[in-house]
C-alpha positions as CSV (number, residue, x, y, z in Angstrom):
1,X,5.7,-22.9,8.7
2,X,4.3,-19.3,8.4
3,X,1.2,-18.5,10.1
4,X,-1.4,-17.5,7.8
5,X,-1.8,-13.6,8.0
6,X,-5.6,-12.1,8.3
7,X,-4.7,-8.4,8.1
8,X,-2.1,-6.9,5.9
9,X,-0.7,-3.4,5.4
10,X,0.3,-2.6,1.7
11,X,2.4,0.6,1.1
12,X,5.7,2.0,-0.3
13,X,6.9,5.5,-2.5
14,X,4.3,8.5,-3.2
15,X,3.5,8.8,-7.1
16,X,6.3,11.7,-7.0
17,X,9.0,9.8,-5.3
18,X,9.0,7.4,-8.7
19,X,8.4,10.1,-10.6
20,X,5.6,9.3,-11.5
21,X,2.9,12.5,-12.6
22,X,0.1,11.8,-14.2
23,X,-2.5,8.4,-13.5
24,X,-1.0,7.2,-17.1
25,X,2.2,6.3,-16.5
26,X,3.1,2.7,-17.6
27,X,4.8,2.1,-14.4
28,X,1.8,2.3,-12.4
29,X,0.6,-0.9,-14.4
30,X,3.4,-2.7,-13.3
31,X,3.5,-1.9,-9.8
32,X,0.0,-3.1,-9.6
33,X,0.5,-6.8,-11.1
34,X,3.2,-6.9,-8.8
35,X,0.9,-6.4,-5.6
36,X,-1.6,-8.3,-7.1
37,X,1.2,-11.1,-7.8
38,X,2.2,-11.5,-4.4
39,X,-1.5,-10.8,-2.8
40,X,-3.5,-13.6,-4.4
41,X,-1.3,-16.3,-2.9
42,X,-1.9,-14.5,0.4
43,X,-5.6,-14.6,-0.3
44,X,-5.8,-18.1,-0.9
45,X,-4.2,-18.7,2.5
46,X,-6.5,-16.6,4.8
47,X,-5.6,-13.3,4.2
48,X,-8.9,-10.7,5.2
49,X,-8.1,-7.5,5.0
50,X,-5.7,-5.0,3.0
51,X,-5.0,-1.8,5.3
52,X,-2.7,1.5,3.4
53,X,-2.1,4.5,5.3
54,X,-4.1,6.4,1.8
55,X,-1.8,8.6,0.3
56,X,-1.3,8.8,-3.3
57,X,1.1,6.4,-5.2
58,X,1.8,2.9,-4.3
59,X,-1.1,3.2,-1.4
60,X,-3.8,4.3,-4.3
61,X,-2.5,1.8,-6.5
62,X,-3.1,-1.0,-3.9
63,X,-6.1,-0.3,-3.4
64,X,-7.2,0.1,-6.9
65,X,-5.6,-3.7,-7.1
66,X,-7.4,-4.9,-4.1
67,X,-10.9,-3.5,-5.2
68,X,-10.5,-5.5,-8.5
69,X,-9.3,-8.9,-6.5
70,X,-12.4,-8.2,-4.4
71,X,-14.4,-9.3,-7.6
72,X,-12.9,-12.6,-7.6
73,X,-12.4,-12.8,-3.8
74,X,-15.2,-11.2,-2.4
75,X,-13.9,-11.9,1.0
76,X,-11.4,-9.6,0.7
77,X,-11.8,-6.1,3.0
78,X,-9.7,-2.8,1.8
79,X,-9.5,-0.2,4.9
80,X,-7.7,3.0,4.5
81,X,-6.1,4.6,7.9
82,X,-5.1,8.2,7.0
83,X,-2.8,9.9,9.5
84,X,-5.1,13.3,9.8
85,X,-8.7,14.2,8.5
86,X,-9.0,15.7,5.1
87,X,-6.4,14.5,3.8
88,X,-7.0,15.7,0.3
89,X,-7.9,19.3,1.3
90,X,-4.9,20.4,-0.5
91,X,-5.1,18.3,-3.7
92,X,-6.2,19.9,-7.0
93,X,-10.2,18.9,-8.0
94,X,-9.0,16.2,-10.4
95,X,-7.2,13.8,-7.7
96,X,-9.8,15.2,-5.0
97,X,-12.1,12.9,-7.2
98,X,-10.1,10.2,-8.1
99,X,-9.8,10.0,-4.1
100,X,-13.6,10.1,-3.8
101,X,-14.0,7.6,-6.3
102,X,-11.5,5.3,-4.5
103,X,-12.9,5.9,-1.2
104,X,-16.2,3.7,-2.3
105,X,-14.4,0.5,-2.8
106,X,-13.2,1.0,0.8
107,X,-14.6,-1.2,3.4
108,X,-13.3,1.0,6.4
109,X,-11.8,4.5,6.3
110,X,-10.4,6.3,9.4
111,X,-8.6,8.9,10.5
112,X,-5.7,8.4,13.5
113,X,-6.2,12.3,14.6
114,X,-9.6,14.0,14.0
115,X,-7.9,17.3,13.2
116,X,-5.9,18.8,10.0
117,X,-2.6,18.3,9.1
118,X,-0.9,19.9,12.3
119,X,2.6,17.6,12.4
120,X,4.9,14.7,11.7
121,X,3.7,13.5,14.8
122,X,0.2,12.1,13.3
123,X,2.3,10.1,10.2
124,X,4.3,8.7,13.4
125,X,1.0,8.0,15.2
126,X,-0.6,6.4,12.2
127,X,2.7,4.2,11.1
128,X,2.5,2.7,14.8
129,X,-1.1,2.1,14.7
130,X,-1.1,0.6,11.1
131,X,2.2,-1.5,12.2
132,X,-0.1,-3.1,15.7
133,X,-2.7,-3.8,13.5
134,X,-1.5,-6.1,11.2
135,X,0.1,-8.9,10.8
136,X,2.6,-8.3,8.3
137,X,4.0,-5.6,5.8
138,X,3.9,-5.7,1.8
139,X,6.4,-2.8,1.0
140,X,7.2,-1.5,-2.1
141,X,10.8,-0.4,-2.0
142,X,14.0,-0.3,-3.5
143,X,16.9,-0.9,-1.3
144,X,19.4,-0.1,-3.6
145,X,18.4,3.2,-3.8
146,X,17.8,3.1,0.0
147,X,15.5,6.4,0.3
148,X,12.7,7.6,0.3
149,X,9.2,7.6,2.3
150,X,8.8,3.9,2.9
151,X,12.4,3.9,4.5
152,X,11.1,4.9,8.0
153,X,8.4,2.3,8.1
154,X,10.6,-0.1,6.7
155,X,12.6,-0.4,9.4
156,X,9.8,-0.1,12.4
157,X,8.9,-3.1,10.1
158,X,12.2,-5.1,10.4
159,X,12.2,-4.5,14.3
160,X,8.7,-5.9,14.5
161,X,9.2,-9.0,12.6
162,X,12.7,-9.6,14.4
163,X,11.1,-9.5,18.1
164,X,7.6,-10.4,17.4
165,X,7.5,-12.7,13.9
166,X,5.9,-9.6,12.2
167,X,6.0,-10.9,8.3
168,X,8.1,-8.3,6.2
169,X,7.6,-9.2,2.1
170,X,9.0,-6.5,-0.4
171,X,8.3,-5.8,-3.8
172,X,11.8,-4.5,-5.0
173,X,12.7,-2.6,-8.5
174,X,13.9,-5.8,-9.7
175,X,10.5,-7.4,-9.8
176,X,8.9,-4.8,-11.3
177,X,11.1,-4.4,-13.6
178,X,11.1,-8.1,-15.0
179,X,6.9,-7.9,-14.7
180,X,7.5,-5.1,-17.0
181,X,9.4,-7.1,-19.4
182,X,7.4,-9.8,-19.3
183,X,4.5,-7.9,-20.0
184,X,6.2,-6.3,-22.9
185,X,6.8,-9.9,-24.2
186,X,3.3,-10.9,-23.8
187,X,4.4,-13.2,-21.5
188,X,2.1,-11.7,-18.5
């Protein structure tokens, strides 16, 4: 029997990695009934909180899920752990306010180092922080095409839940792909 999980990191690609452009792309649809498919029964068994490291695609789109759950499970805690401050300093104005819109159905937002983006030492710093501080993974990635952002973490996922009974759960193309037909049938 699993233990029940109270803290749970939700991540996977960046928007570009799927090729994904613009905040109308069907896909993104998709991708979010299939987080919120495999959250709610989560929910129901305990789960408290919904951490994502923040950056746009799959993170965004999690969070945009779990701030609608939060309506029907009010429960339910979103926290967003960026890896440096100001994360969106670089972003054109349009996403900078999408991010500040998204950043008021946030519970808790932090940074894991105070200053600007300085190196790939503060997404290594954050990935380790975000992997002791939860109790499990839900990772959006495709293992046949085995690439990709999510990769790294991944497999500091896989490690964890082989020496310490870290829960590892994956959303794979496949899934989304048959949400998507389903959907397309009516039948979601």
């Amino acid at each position: 029997m699993l233990v029940s999980m109270k803290t749970l990191l939700v991540t996977g690609y960046r928007a570009h990695e799927l090729g994904i452009f613009n905040r109308k792309h069907p896909g993104i649809a998709y991708i979010r009934k299939a987080i919120a498919a495999r959250l709610v029964p989560l929910i129901e068994e305990g789960l408290e909180w919904v951490v994502t490291p923040g950056q746009y695609g799959v993170d965004w789109w999690a969070c945009e899920t779990v701030i609608e759950l939060k309506r029907q499970y009010p429960h339910l805690k979103l926290s967003i752990l960026a890896a440096y401050a100001n994360p969106e300093e670089k972003w054109n104005e349009e996403r900078q306010q999408q991010y500040r819109e998204l950043l008021l159905g946030v519970d808790y937002y932090a940074c894991v180092s105070k200053q600007p983006y300085s190196g790939p030492w503060q997404l290594k710093a954050r990935d380790d922080l975000l992997l002791r501080k939860t109790d499990g993974i839900l990772l959006v990635y495709d293992e046949e095409a085995g690439e990709g952002s999510p990769k790294f973490l991944k497999d500091k996922a896989l490690r964890k839940s082989a020496t310490e009974g870290y829960r590892y759960i994956a959303i794979g193309a496949e899934e989304i792909q048959s949400i998507a037909e389903e959907s397309e049938r009516g039948d979601w």
